[in-house]
N, C-alpha and C positions, 0 to 999 in steps of 0.2 A: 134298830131294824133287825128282823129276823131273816137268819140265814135261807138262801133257798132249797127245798128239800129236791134232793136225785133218786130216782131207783137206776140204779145199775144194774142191766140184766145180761151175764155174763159167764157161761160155765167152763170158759178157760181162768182156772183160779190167778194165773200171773197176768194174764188180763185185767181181772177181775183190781187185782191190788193196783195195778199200774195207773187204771180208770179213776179207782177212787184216789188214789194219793193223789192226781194230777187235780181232782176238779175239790177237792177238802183243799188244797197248798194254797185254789185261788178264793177260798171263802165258803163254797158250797158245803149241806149236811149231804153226808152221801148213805147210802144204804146199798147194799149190793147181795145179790140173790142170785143161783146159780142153775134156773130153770123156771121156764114158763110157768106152772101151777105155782111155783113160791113169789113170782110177779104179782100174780092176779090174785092171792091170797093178801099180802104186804100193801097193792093198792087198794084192796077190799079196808084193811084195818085203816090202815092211815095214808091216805092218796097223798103221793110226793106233787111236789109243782112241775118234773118233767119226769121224764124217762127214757133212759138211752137203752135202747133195744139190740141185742144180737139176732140174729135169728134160726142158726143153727143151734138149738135146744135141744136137749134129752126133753120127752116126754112133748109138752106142746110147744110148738115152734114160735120165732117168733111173728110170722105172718099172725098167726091164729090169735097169740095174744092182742096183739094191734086191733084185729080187729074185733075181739070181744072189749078190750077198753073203748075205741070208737064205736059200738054199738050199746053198752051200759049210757044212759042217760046223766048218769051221777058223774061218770068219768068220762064220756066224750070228749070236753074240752082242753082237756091233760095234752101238752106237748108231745108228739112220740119221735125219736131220735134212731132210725136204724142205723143201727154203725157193726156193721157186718163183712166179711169177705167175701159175700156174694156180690158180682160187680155185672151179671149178665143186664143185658137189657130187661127181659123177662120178670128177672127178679125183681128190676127196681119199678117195672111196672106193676109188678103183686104187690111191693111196697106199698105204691100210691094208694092201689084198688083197696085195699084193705085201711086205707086212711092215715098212713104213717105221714108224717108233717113235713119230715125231711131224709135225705138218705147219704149215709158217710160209709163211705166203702175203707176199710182194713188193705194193708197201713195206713193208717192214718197219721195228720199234721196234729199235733196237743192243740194249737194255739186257733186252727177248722175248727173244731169238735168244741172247746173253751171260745170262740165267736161266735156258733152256732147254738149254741145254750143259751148266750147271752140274747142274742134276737129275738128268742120264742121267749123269755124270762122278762126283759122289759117292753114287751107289746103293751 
């Protein structure tokens, strides 16, 4: 069986490690990318099966990427995972708007984020 592919999109670098070590420890291939354009480049080459999204980004946020992946045809159906410190109402409403799948606000529980993977992973 092959592993499931992650894009981790994530430009706090200790985040960054922390994400992947946690969801490689449970089986997953992870990939991690430290700003919107290296997302939407990474899933242009080779689209992962989900993608946990931050969405405070240098350069394109991640509201915008979310929704240029749910607006490409090729990538629409790709899980999208915001897991950000943004926690306003607002916010999680431009999550939806823009088509993100689910929304995990920072701090986060490992074991949330690792069931909520899982959910979107065996639909």
């Amino acid at each position: 069986m092959s592993k499931n592919k992650i894009l981790i999109v994530e430009d706090e670098e200790s985040l960054l490690k922390l994400e992947s070590i946690l969801l490689t420890s449970k089986g997953f291939d992870v990939k991690g990318v430290p700003n919107g354009q290296a997302a939407l480049d990474s899933i242009a080459e080779e689209p992962p099966d989900l993608v946990l999204l931050d969405i405070m980004l240098p350069e394109i946020d991640g509201f915008e990427v979310c929704r240029r992946i749910k607006a490409d045809p090729v990538t629409k159906h790709l899980p999208v995972i915001m897991l950000t410190a943004k926690k306003s109402r607002e916010d999680m409403a431009r999550g939806e708007k823009v088509g993100a799948d689910w929304y995990i606000t920072k701090p986060f529980k490992s074991a949330m984020v690792i069931e909520t993977i899982q959910r979107f992973l065996n639909k």
